[in-house]
N, C-alpha and C positions, 0 to 999 in steps of 0.2 A: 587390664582387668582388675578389678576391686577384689582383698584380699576376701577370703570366705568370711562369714562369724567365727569366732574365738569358742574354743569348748574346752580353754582350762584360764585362769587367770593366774600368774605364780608373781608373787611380791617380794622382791628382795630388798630387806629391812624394814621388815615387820615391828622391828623392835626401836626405831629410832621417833625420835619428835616426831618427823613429818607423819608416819603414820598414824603416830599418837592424835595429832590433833586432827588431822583432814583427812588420810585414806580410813580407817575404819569408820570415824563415823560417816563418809561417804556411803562405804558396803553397806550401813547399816541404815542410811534412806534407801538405798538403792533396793534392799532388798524390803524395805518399807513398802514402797512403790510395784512393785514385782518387778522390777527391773535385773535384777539382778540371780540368773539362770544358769551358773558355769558354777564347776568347782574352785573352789580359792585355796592355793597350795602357797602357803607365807616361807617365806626362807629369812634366815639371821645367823649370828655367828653363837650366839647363846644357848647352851644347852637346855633347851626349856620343857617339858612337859605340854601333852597337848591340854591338861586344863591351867597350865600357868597360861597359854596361850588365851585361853578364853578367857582368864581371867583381866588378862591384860588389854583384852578388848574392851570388854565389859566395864573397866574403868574409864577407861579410853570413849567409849562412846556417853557414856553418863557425867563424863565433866565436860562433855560437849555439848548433849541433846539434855542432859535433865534427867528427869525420870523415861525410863525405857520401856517399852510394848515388848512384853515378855516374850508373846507368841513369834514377832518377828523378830526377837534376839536367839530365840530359838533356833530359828530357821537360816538364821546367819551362822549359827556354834555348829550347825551339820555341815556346813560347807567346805570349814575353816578342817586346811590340816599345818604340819609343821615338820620344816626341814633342816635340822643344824648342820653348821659346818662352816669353816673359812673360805670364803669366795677366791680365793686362790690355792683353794686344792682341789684338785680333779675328783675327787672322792667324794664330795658335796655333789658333782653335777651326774656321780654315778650313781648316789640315792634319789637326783631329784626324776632322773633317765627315768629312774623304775615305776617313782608316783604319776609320773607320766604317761603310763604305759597306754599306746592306741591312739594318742595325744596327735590332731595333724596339724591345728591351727593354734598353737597355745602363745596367749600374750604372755612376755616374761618386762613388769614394769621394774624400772631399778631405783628406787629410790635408796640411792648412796652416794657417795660424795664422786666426784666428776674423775677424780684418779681411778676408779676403780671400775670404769664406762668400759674400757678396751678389756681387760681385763677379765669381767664377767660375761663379754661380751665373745671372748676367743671361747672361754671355756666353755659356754652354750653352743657353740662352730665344733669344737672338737667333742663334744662327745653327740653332735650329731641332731642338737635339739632345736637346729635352725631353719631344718626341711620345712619343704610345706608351706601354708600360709601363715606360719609364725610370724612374728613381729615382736620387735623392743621398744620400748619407750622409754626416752632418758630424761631425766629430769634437767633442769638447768639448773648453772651454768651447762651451754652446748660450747667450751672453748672459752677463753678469755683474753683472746683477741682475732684481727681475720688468719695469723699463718696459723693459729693453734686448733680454729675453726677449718680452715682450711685439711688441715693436718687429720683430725680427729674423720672430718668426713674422707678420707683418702683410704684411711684405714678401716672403718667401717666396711666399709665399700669394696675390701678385700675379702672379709667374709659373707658380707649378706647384702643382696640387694636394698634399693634406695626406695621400694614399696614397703620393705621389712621395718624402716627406721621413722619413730615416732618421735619428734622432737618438743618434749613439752615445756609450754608456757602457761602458767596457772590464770596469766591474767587473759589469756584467750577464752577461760571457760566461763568469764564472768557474763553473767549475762544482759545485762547494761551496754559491757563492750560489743555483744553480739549485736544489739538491738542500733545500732549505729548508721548500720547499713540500708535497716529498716526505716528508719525515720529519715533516713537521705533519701531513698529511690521509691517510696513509699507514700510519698507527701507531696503534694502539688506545692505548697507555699517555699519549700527546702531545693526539689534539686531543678527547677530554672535558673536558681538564681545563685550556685554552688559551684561558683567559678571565679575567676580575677577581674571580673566586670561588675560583680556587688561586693566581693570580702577584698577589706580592710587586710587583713592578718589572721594567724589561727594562733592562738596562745593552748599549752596543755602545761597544769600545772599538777604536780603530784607532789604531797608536803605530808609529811610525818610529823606531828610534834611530839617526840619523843627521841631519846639520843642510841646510842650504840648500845649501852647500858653493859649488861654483861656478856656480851658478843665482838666482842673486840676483838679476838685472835682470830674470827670467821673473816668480820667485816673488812680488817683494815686491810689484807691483797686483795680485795673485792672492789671496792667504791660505787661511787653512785653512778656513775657509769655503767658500768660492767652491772648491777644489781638492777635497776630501771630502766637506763634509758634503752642502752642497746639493743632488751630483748621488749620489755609491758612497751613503754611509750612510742619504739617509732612502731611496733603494733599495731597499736589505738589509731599512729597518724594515718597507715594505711588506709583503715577502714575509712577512717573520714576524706580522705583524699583519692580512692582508689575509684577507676571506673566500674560501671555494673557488671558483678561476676557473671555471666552469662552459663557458661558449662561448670566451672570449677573459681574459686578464692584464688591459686594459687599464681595464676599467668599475672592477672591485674595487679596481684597484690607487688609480686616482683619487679613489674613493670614501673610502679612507683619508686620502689629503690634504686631500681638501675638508671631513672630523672634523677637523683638526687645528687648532687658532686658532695666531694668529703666534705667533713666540717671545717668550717677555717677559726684557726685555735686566735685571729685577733679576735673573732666574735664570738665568744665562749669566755664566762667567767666560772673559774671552780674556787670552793670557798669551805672552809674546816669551821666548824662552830667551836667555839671558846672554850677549853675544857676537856677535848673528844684527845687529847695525849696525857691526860691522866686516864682514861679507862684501862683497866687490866685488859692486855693483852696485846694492845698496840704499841706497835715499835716508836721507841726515842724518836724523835724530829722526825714521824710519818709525815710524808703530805700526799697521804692518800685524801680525799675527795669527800665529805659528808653533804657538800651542795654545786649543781652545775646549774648553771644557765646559759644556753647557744641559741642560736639562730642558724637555722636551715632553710634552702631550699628547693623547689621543683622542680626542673626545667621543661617544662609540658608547656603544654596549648591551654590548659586549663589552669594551672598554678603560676604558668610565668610572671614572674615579680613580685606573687603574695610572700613574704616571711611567714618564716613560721618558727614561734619562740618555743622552744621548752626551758623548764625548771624543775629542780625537783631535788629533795633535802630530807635532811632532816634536823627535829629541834626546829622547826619552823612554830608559827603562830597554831594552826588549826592538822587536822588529819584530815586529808580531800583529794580528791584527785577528780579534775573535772577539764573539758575541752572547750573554750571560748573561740566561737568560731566569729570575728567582727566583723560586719558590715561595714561599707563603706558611707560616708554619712552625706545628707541628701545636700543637693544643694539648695542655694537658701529660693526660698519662694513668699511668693504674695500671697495671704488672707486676710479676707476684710479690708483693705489697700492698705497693710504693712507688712514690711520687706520682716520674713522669720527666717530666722540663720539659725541650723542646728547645732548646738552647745556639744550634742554625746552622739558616740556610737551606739547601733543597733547589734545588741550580743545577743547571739544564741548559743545558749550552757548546756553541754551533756555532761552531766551529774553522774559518775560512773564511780561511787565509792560505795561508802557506809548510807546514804540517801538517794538514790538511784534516781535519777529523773531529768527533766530537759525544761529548760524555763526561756522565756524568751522575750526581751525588750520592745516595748510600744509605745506610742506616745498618744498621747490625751491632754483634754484641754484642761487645766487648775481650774478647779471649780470658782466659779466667782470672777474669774480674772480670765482675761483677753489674750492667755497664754498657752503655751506647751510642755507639759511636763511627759518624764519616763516613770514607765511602771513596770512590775515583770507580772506575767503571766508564768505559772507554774506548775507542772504534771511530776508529781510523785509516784512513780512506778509501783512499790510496791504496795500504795495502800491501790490505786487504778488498778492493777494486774494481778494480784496476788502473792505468795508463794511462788518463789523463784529457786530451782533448782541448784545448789552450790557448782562451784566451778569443778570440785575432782568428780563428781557426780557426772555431769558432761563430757568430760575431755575421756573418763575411764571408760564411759559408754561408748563413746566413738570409736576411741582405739579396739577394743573391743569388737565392732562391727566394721571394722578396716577403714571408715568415714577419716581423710586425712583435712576437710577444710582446716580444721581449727591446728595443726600441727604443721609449722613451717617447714618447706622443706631446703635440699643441700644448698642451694645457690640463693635466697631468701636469709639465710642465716647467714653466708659469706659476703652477703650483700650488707646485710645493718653492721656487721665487724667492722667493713670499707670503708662507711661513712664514720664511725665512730674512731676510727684507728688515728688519725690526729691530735685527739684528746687524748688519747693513753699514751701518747708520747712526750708530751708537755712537759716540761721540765721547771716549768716556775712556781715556785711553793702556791698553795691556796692560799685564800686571803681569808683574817679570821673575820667572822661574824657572829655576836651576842645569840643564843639559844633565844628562843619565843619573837627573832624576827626574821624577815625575808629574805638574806642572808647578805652579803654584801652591797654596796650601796651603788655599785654601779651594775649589777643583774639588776636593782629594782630602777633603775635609768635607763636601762636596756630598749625598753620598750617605750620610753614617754613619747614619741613623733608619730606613735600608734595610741596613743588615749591612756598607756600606761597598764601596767597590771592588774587583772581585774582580782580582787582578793575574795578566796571562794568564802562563803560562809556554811556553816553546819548548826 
């Protein structure tokens, strides 16, 4: 049974970056929109004032949105209260017991650093505010590998049931990646032919061009592993590889993981860009991970034999993240009585970054000439569709309305740790590669017996 709607939403860490940049101006479309109907009780360790609070929104959403709609900033500051106190004192969860009072289904989201998940999590168990259709949502990292994943949901699991637990991933609320599913099972030209009898390969590449910068003591026991691939990209791969969810996301979606054998660390290249052990913060001779490239694959009736690449860096050339799903390329045929042998793959590109849209290779005759060329056809989402909802916008609503598609659940989670868990054990330093390219020179060989990488443009 689907948890009830939410009649309080309570935020703990009101006060850090994340909410600075994405939850309040989230509350603050949301409540744009009328979306947004519950009281919002913020918690932090800072003894703040309730107009420091507002204040601290009020910046917060105006170096996001711009100039603000007074009347809905209003209506956001009545919502808004505040709770100080150390999340490991009991005496925090005895003032928040109180603002709570009558409270039966109240979301408690934690955006704080992943030590501090059990933690906040016993303290809401013990003073009793986990009856009812409560529910938590943790930010990621969920673990930082499968025993810690493993682990983390064990203990959970000792206080509050597994409908209680909201595991989030930001890149599930984008809606690009939503729209995945749609354009697969949606489209007569897409899912006949969405199987290891027309694709080539599936390439997903995610590339930052920008380096650690001043995040060096976050990033460096993190890697690109553990920050992308594990939780956003084998994500993304789901969707595009998963059968039609019929009742629920979550059966099909598992279903793909549990096809999937671990990674095999000879096919996998991890690679440090030039430079990434002078940032402040990272350890002497780190060889933590700034870029991977692997190969995965499916063991299904539908994926048996396709590869499937990832990559994903940073300091790369451009900022993209986009999904090349190949085709297999025709064989050669007679026009006009001459034998045509196809030169290229037929890609279709889901565009799921900063450009949102799906473009897709065709071939035409060169004007003037007795020949074949490629051309791409291309749909741009947001100027075709509009205004697109942000991702905390989504995922907070959901949680909120107990809606679990977009939030993996315990065995989904312990499932992408299993595949990934070979990479984290690697013990061969990375290989360095120059900032502003693809990263080492054998990820970008990786793929040449498949047409090679396709480079996204922006």
């Amino acid at each position: 049974m689907a948890l009830q709607e939410a009649d309080r939403l309570v935020i703990f860490g009101i006060t850090g970056d994340l909410a600075k940049k994405m939850t309040l101006p989230s509350l603050y479309r949301l409540e744009r929109r009328g979306m947004l109907n519950v009281p919002v009780i913020t918690v932090a360790f800072d003894n703040w004032t309730h107009e420091q609070l507002i204040n601290h929104a009020r910046e917060s959403i105006e170096t996001v949105e711009g100039k603000i709609d007074e009347t809905v900033f209003t209506r956001l500051a009545e919502r808004l209260s505040y709770v100080h106190g150390d999340f490991n004192d009991p005496k925090l969860y005895g003032k928040l017991k109180k603002a709570l009072k009558g409270s039966h289904a109240a979301t408690f989201y934690l955006e704080v650093p992943p030590s501090l998940f059990v933690i906040v999590a016993q303290h809401l168990y013990n003073a009793d505010l986990l009856h009812g259709d409560a529910r938590v949502v943790f930010e990621k990292p969920f673990g930082t590998s499968y025993d810690t994943a493993v682990d983390l949901n064990r203990t959970l699991h000792s206080i509050m049931r597994e409908d209680q637990i909201f595991r989030l991933d930001h890149y599930l609320g984008k809606e690009p990646v939503q729209d995945v599913l749609y354009l697969r099972f949606g489209n007569t030209m897409f899912e006949p032919t969405w199987d290891n009898h027309y694709i080539d390969c599936i390439m997903i590449t995610m590339s930052e061009n920008f380096g650690v910068d001043d995040r060096g003591s976050f990033y460096d026991p993190v890697g690109t592993i553990r920050d992308v691939v594990q939780n956003h990209l084998l994500q993304v791969l789901a969707l595009v590889t998963m059968e039609v969810p019929v009742a629920d996301i979550a059966a099909p979606r598992l279903d793909i993981f549990k096809a999937m054998p671990d990674a095999d660390p000879a096919h996998v290249i991890r690679g440090q860009y030039a430079g990434y052990q002078d940032v402040k913060g990272v350890r002497p001779n780190s060889t933590t991970e700034t870029f991977v490239a692997l190969r995965l694959f499916i063991n299904s009736w539908r994926w048996g034999g396709v590869p499937i690449f990832i990559r994903a860096g940073k300091n790369l050339p451009v900022k993209a993240t986009e999904v090349v799903v190949r085709m297999k390329k025709l064989k050669p045929l007679y026009i006009n009585g001459r034998l045509r042998e196809s030169r290229w793959h037929d890609d279709i590109v889901l565009r799921l970054g900063n450009d949102p849209g799906v473009s897709l290779s065709v071939r035409v005759k060169t004007p003037g000439i007795d020949n074949l060329e490629p051309v791409q056809l291309s749909v741009d989402f947001a100027k075709a569709l509009g205004d697109v909802p942000e991702p905390y916008e989504l995922l907070l609503t959901s949680a909120m309305a107990g809606l679990r598609d977009l939030f993996p659940d315990e065995k989904t989670v312990e499932e992408t740790w299993r595949i990934v868990q070979p990479i984290l054990e690697m013990d061969t330093p990375p290989e360095i590669y120059q900032p502003g390219t693809w990263g080492p020179k054998r990820a970008i060989d990786m793929t040449a017996s498949h047409g090679g990488w396709r480079e996204p443009t922006v």
